[in-house]
mmCIF file of the N, C-alpha and C atoms, coordinates in Angstrom:
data_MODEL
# 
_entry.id   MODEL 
# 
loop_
_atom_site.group_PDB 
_atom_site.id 
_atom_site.type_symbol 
_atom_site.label_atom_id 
_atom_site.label_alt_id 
_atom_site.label_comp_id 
_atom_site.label_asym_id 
_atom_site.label_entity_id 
_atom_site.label_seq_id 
_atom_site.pdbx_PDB_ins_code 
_atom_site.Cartn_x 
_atom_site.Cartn_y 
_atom_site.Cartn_z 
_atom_site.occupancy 
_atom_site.B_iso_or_equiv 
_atom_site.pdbx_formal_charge 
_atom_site.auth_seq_id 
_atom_site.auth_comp_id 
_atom_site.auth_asym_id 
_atom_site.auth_atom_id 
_atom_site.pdbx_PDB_model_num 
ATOM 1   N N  . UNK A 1 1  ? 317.024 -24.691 -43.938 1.00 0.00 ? 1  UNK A N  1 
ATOM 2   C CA . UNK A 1 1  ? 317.655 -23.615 -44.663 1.00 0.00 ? 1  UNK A CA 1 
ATOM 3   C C  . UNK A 1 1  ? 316.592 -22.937 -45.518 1.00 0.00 ? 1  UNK A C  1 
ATOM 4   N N  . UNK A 1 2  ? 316.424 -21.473 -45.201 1.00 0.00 ? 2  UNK A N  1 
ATOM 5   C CA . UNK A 1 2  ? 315.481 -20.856 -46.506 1.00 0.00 ? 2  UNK A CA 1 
ATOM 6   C C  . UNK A 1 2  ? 315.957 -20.722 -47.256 1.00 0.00 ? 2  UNK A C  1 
ATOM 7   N N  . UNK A 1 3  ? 314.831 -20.421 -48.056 1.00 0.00 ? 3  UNK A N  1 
ATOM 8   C CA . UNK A 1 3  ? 315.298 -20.085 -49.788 1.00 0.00 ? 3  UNK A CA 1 
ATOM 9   C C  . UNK A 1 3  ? 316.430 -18.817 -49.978 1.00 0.00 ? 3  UNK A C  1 
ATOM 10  N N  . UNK A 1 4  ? 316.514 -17.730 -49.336 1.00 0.00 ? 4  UNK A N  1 
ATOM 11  C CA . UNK A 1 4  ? 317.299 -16.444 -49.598 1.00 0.00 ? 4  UNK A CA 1 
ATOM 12  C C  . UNK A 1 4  ? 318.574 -17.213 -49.329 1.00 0.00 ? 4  UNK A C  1 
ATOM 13  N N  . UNK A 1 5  ? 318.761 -18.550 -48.251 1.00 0.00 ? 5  UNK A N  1 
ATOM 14  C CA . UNK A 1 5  ? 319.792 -18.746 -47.645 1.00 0.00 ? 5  UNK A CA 1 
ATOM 15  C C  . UNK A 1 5  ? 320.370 -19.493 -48.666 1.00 0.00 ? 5  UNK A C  1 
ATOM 16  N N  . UNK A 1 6  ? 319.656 -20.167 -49.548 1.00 0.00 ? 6  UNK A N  1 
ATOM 17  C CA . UNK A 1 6  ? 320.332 -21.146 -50.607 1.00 0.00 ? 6  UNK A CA 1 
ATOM 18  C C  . UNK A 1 6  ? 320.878 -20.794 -51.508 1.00 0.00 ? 6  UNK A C  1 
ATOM 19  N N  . UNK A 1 7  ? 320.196 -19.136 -51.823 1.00 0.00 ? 7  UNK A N  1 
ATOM 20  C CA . UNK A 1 7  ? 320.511 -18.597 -52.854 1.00 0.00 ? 7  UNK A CA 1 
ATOM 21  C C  . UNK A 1 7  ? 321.934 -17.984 -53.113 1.00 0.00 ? 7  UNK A C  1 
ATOM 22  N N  . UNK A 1 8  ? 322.185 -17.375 -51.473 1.00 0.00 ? 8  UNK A N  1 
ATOM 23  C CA . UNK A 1 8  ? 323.299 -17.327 -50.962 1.00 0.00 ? 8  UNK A CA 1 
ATOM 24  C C  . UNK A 1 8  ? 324.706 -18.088 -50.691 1.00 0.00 ? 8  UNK A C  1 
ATOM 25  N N  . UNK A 1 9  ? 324.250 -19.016 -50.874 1.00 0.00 ? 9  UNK A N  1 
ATOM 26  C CA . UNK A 1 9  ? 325.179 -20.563 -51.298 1.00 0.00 ? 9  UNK A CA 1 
ATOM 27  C C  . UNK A 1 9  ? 325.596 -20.419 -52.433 1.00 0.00 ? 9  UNK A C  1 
ATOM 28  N N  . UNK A 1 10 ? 324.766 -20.228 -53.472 1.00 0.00 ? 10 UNK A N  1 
ATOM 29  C CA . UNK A 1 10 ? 325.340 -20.474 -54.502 1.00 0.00 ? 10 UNK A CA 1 
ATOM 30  C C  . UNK A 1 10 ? 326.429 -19.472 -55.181 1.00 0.00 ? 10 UNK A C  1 
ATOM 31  N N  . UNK A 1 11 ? 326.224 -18.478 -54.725 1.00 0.00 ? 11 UNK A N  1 
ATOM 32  C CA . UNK A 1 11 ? 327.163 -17.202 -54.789 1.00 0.00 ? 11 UNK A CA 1 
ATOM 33  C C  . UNK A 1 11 ? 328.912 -17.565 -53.969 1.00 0.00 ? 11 UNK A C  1 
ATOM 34  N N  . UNK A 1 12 ? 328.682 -18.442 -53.267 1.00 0.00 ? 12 UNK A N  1 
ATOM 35  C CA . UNK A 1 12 ? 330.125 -18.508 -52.476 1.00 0.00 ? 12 UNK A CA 1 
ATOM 36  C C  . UNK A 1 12 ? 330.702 -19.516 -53.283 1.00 0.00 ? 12 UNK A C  1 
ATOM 37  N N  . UNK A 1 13 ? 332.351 -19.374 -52.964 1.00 0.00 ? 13 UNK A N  1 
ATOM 38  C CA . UNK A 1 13 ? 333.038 -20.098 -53.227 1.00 0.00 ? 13 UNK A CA 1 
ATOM 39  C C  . UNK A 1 13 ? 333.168 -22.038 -52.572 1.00 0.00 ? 13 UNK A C  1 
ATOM 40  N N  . UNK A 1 14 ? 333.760 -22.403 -53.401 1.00 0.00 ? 14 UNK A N  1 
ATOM 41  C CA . UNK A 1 14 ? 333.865 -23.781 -53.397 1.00 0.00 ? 14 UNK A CA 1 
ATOM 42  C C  . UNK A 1 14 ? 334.261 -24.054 -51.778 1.00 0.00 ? 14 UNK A C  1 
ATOM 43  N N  . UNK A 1 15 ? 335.687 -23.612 -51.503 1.00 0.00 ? 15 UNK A N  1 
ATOM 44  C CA . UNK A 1 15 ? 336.005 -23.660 -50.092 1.00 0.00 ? 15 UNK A CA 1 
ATOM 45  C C  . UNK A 1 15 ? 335.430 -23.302 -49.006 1.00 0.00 ? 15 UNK A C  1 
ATOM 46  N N  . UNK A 1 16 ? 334.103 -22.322 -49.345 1.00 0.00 ? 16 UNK A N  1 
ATOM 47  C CA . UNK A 1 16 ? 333.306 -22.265 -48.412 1.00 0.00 ? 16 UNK A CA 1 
ATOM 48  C C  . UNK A 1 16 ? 332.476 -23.149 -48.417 1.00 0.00 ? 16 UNK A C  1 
ATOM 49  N N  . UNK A 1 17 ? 331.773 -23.569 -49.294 1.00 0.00 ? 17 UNK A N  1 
ATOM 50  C CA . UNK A 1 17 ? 331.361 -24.674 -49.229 1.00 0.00 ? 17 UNK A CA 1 
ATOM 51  C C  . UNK A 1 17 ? 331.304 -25.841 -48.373 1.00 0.00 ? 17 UNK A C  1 
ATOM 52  N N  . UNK A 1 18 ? 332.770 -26.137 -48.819 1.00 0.00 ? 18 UNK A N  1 
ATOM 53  C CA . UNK A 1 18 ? 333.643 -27.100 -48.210 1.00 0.00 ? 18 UNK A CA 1 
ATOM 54  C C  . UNK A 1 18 ? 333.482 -27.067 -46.361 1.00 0.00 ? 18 UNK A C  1 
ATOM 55  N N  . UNK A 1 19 ? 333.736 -25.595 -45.826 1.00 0.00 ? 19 UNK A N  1 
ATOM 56  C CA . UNK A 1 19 ? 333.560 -25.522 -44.426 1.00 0.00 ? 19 UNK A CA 1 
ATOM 57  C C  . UNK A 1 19 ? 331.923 -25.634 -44.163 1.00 0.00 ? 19 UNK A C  1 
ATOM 58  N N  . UNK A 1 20 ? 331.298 -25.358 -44.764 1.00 0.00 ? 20 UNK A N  1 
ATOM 59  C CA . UNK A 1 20 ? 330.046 -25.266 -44.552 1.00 0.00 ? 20 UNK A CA 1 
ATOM 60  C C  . UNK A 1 20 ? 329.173 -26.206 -44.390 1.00 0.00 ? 20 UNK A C  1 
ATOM 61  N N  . UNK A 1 21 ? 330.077 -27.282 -45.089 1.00 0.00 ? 21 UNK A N  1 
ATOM 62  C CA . UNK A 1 21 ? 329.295 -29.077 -45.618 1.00 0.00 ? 21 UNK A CA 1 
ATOM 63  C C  . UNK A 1 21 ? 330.171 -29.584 -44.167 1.00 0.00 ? 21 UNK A C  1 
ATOM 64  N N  . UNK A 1 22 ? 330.883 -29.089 -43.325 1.00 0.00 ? 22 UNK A N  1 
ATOM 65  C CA . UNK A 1 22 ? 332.005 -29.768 -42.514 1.00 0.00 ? 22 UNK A CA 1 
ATOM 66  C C  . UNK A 1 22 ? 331.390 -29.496 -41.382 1.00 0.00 ? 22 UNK A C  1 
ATOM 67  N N  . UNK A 1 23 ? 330.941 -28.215 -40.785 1.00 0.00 ? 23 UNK A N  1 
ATOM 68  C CA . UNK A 1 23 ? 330.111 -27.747 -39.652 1.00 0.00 ? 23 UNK A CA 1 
ATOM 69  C C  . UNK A 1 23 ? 328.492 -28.697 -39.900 1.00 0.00 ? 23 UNK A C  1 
ATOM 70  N N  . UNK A 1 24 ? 327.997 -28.689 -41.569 1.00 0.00 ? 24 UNK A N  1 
ATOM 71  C CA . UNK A 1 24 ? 326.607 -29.274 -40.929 1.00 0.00 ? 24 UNK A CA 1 
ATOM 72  C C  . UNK A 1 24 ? 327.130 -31.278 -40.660 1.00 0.00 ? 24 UNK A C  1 
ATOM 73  N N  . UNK A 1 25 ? 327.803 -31.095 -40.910 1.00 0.00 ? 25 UNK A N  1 
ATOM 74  C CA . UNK A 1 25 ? 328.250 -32.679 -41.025 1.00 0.00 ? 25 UNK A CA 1 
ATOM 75  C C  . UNK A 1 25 ? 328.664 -32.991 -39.132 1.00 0.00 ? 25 UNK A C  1 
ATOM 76  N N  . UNK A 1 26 ? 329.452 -32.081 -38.503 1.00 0.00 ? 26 UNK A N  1 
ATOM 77  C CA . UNK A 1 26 ? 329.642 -31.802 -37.490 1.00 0.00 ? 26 UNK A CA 1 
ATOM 78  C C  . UNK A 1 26 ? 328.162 -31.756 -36.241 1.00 0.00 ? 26 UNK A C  1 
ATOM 79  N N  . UNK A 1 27 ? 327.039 -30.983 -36.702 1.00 0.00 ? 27 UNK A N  1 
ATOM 80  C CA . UNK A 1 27 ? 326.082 -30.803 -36.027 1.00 0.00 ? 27 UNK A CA 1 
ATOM 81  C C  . UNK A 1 27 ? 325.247 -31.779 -36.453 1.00 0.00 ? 27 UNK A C  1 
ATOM 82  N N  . UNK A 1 28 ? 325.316 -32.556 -37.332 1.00 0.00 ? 28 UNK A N  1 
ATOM 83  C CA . UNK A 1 28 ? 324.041 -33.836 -37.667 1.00 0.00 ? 28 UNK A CA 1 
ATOM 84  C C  . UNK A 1 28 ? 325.190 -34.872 -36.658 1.00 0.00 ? 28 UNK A C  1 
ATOM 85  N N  . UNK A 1 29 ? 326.167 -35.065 -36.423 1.00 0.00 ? 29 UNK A N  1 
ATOM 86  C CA . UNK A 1 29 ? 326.849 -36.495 -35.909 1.00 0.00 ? 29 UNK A CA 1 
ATOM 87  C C  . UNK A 1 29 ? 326.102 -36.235 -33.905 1.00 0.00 ? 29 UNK A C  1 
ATOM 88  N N  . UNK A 1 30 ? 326.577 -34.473 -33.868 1.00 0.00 ? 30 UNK A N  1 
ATOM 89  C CA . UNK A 1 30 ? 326.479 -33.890 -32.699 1.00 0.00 ? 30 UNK A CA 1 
ATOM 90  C C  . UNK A 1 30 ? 324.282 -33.831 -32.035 1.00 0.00 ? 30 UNK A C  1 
ATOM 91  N N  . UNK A 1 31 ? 323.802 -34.352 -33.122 1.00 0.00 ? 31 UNK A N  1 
ATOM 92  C CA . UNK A 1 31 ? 322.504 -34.225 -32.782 1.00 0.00 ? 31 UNK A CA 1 
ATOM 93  C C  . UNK A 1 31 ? 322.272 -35.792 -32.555 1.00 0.00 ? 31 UNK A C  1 
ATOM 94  N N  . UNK A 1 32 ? 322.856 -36.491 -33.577 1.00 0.00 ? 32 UNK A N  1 
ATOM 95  C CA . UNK A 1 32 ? 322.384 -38.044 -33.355 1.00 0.00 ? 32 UNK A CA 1 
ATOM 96  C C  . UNK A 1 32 ? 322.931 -38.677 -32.325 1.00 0.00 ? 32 UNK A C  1 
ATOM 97  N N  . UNK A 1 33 ? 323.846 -38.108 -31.614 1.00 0.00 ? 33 UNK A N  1 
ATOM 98  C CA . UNK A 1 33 ? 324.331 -38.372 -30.076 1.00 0.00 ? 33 UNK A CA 1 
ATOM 99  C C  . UNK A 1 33 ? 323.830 -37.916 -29.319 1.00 0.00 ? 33 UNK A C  1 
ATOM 100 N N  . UNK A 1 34 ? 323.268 -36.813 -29.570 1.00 0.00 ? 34 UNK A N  1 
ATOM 101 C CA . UNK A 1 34 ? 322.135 -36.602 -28.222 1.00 0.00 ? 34 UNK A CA 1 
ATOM 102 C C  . UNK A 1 34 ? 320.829 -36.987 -28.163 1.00 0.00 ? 34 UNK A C  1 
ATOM 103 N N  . UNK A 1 35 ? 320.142 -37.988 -29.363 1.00 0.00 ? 35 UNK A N  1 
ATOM 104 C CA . UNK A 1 35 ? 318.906 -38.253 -29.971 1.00 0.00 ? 35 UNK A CA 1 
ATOM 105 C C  . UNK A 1 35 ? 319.488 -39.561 -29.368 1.00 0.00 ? 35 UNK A C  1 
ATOM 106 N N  . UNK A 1 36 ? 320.526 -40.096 -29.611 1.00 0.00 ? 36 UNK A N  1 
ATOM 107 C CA . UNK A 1 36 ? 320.565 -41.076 -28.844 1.00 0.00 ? 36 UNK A CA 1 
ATOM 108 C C  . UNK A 1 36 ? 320.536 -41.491 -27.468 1.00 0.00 ? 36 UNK A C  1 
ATOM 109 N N  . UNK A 1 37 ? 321.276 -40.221 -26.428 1.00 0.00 ? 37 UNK A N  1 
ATOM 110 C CA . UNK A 1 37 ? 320.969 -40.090 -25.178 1.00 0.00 ? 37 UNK A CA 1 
ATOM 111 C C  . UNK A 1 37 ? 319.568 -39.064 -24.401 1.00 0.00 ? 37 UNK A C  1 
ATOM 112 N N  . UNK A 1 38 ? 319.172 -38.705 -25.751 1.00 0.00 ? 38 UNK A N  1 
ATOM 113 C CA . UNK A 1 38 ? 317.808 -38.550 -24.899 1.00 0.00 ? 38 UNK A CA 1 
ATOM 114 C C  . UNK A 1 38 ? 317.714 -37.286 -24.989 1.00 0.00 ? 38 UNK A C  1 
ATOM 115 N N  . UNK A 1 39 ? 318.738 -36.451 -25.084 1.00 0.00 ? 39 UNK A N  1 
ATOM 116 C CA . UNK A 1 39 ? 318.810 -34.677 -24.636 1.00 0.00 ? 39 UNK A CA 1 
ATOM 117 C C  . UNK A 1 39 ? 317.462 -34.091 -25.853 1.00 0.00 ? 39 UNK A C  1 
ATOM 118 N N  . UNK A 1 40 ? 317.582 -34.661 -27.356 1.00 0.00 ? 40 UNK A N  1 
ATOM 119 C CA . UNK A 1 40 ? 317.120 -33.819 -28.644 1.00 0.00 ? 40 UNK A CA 1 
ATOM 120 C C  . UNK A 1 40 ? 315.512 -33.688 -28.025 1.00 0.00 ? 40 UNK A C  1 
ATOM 121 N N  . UNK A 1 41 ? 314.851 -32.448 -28.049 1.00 0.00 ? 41 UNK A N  1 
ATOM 122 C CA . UNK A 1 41 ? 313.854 -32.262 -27.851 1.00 0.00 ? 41 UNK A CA 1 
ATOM 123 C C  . UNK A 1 41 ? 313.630 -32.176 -29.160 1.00 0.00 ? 41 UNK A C  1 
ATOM 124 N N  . UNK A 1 42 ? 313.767 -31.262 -30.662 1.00 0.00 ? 42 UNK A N  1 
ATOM 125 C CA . UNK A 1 42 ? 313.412 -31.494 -31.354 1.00 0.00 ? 42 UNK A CA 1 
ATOM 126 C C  . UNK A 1 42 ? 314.072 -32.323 -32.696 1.00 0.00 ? 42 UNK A C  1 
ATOM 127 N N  . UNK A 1 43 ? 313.146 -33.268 -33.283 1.00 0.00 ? 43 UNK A N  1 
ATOM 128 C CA . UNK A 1 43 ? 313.886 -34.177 -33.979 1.00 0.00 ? 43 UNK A CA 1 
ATOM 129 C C  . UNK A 1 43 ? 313.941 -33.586 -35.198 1.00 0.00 ? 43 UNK A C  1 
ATOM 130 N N  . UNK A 1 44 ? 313.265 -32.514 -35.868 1.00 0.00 ? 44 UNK A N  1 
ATOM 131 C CA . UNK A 1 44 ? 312.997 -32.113 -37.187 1.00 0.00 ? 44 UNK A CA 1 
ATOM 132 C C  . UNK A 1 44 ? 314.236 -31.092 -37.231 1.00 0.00 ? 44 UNK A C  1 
ATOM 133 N N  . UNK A 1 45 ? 315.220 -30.849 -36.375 1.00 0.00 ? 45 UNK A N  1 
ATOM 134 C CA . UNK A 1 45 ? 316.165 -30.206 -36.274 1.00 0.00 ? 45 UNK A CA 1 
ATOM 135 C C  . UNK A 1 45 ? 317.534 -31.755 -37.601 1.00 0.00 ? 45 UNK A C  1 
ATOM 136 N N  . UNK A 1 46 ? 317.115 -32.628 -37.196 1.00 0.00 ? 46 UNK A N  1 
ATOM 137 C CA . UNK A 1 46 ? 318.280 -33.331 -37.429 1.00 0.00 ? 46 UNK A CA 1 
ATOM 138 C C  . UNK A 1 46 ? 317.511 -33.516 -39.116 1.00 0.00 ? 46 UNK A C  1 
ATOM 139 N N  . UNK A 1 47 ? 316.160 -33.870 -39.383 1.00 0.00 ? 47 UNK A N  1 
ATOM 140 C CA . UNK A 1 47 ? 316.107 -33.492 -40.889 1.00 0.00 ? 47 UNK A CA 1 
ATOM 141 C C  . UNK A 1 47 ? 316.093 -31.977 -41.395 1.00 0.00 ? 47 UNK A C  1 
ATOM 142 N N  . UNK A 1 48 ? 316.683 -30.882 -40.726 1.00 0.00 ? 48 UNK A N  1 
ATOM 143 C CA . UNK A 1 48 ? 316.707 -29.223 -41.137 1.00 0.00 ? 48 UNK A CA 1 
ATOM 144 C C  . UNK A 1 48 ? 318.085 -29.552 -41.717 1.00 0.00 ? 48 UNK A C  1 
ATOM 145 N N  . UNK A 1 49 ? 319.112 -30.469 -41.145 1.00 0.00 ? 49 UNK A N  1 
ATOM 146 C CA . UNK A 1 49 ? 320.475 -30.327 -40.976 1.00 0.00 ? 49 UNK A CA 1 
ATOM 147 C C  . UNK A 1 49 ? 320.627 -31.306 -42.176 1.00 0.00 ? 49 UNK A C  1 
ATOM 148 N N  . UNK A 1 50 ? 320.021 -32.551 -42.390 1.00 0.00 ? 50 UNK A N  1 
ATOM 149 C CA . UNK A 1 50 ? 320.289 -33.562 -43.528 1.00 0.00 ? 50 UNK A CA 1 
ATOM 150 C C  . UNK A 1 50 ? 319.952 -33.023 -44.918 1.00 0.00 ? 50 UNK A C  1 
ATOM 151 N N  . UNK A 1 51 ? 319.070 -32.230 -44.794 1.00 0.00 ? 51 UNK A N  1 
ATOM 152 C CA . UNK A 1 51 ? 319.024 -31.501 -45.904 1.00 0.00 ? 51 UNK A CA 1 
ATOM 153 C C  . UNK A 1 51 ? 319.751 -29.809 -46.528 1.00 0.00 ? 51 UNK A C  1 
ATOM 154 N N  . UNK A 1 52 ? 320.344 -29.322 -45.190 1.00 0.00 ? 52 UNK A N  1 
ATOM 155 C CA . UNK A 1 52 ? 321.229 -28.651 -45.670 1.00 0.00 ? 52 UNK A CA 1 
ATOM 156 C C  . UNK A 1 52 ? 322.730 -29.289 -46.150 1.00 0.00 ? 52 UNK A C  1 
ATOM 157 N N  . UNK A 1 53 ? 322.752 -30.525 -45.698 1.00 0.00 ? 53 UNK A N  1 
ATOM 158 C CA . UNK A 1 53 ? 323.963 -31.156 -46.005 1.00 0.00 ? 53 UNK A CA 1 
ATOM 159 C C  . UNK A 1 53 ? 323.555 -31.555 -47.606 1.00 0.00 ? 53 UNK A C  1 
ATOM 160 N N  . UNK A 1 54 ? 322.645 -32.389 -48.172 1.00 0.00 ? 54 UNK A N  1 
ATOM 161 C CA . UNK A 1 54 ? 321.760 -32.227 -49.007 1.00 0.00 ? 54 UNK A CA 1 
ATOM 162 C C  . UNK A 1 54 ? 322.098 -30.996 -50.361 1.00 0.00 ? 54 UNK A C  1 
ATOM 163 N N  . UNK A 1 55 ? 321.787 -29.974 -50.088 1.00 0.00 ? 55 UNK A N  1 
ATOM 164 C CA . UNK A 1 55 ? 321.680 -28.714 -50.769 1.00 0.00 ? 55 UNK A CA 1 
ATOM 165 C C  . UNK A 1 55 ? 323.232 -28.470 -51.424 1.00 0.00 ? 55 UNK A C  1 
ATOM 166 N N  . UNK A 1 56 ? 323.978 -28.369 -50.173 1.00 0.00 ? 56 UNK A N  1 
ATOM 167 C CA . UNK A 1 56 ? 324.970 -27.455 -49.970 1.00 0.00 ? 56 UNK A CA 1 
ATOM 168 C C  . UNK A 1 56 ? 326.003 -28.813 -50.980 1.00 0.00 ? 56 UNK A C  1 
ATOM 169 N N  . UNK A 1 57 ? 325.727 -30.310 -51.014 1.00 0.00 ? 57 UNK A N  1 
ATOM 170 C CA . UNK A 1 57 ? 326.266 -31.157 -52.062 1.00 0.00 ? 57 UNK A CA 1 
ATOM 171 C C  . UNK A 1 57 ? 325.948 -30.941 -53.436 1.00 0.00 ? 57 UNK A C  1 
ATOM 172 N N  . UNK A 1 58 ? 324.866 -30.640 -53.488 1.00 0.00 ? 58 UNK A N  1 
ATOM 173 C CA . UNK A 1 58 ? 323.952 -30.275 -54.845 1.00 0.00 ? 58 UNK A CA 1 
ATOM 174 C C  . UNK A 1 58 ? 324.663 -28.978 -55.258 1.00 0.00 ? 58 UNK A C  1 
ATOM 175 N N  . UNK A 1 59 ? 324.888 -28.145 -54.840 1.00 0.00 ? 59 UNK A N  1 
ATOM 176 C CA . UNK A 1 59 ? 325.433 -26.638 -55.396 1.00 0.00 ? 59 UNK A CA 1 
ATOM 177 C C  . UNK A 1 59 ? 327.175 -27.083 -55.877 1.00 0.00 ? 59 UNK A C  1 
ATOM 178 N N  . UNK A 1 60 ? 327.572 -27.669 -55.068 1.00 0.00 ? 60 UNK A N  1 
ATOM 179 C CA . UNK A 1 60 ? 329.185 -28.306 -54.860 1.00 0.00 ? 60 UNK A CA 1 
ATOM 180 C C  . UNK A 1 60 ? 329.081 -29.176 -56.221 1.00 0.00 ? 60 UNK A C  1 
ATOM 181 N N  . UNK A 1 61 ? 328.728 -30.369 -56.344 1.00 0.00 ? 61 UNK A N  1 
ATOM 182 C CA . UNK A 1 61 ? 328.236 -30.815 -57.761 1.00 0.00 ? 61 UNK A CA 1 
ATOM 183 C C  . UNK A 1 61 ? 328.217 -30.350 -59.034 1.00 0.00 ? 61 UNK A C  1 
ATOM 184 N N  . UNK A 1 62 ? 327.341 -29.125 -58.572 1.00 0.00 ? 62 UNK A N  1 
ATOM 185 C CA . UNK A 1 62 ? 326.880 -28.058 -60.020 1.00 0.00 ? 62 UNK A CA 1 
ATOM 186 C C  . UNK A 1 62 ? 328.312 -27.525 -60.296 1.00 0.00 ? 62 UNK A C  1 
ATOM 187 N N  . UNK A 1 63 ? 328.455 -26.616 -59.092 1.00 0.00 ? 63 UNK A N  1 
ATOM 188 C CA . UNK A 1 63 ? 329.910 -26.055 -59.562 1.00 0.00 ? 63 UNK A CA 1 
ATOM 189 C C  . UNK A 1 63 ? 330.976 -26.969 -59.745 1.00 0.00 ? 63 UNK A C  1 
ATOM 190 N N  . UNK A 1 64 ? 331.354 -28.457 -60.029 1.00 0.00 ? 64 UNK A N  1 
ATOM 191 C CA . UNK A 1 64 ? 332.079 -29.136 -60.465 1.00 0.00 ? 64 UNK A CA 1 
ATOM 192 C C  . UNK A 1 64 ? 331.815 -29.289 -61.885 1.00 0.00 ? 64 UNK A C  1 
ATOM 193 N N  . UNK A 1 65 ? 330.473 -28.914 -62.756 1.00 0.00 ? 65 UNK A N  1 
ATOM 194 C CA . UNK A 1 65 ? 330.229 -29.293 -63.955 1.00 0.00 ? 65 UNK A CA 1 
ATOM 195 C C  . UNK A 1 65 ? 330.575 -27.985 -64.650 1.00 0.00 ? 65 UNK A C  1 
# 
């Protein structure tokens, strides 16, 4: 995730959030099944995704305080 993109996070609402933490949560389960069968050519895809899951908790957090 770039920086413009994070910044952009923080501007949305909670419930987006919410879908947003649900799709990368969706594509990290959907990568480690294919890392497991062999398909993932690239692996730095599945730490791009752990750390947008990462971020997008951290902003969710903030806006709880």
């Amino acid at each position: 995730m770039k920086h413009k993109e994070f910044e952009q996070l923080k501007t949305k609402p909670e419930a987006e959030l919410q879908k947003n933490l649900k799709e990368y949560r969706e594509r990290l389960w959907n990568l480690r099944n294919d890392l497991a069968g062999g398909k993932v050519k690239n692996v730095n895809d599945i730490q791009k995704t752990r750390k947008g899951i990462a971020q997008i908790l951290t902003i969710i957090n903030q806006h709880g305080k």
